[in-house]
C-alpha positions in Angstrom: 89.9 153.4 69.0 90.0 150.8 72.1 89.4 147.8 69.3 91.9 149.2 66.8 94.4 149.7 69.9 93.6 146.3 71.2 94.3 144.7 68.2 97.5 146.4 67.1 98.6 145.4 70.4 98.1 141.8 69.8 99.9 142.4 66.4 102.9 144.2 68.2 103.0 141.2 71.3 102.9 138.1 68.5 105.8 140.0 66.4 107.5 141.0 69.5 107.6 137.9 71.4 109.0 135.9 68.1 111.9 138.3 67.7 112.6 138.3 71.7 112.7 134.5 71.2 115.2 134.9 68.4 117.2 137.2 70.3 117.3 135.1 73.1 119.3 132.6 71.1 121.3 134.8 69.5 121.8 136.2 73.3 122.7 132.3 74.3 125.2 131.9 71.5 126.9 135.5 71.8 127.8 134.9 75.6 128.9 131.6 74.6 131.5 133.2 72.4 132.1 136.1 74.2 130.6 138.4 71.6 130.0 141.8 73.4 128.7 143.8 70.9 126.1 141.3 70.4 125.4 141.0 73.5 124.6 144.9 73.8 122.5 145.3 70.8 120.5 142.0 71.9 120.2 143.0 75.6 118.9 146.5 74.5 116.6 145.2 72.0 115.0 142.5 75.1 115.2 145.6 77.3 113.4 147.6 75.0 111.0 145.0 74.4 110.0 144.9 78.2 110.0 148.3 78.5 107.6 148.6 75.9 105.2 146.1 77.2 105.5 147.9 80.4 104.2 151.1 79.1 101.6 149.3 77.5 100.1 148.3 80.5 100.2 152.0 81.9 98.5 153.2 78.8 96.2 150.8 79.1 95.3 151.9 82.6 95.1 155.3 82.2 92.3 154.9 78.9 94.9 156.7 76.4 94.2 154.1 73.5 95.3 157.0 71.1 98.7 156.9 72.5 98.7 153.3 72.2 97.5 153.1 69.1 100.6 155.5 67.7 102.9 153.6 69.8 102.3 150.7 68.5 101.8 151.3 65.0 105.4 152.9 65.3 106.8 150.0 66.8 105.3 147.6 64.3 107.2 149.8 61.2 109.9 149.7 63.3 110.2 145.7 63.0 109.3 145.8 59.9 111.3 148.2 58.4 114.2 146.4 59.8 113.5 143.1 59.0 113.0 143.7 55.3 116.5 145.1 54.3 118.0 141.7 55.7 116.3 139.8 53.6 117.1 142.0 50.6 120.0 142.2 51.1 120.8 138.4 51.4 118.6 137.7 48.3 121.2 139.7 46.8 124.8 138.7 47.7 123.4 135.3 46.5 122.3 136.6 43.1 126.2 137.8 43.7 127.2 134.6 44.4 125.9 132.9 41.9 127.4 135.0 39.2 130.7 134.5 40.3 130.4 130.5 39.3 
């Protein structure tokens, strides 16, 4: 269980630090324009993020790879689940698009 929670880990950290580096621009450009519900949803999502790490480290100290492992693997379909409707989604209001020419 230590491996499987050590690399599922590693998964969640590469996924996790891409999207916080996303959100940090999107966090840039939203207190540019004064956006404030963006700024929420992308200072919650960084918080999150943190947080998350944080407990990680306090799993990892007390030997509960289990709880880890779960953690993580929920986290992961978290992302995942979220990222894959945007990208539907786009594919189709340009299939949309392209029937209205």
């Amino acid at each position: 269980m230590f491996v499987c929670s050590i690399c599922l880990t590693v998964l969640f950290y590469l996924l996790a630090g891409y999207l916080s580096a996303v959100t940090v621009a999107i966090l840039y450009h939203a207190i540019q324009h004064k956006l404030p519900l963006t700024i929420l949803k992308s200072s919650l999502f960084l918080g999150i993020t943190y947080i998350s790490i944080i407990t990680d480290i306090v799993l990892f100290g007390g030997s509960l790879y289990s709880s880890l492992f779960a953690k993580n693997a929920l986290l992961i379909a978290l992302i995942i689940i979220s990222i894959i409707p945007v990208n539907h989604r786009k594919e189709l209001s340009n299939q949309n698009d392209d029937k209205g020419k």
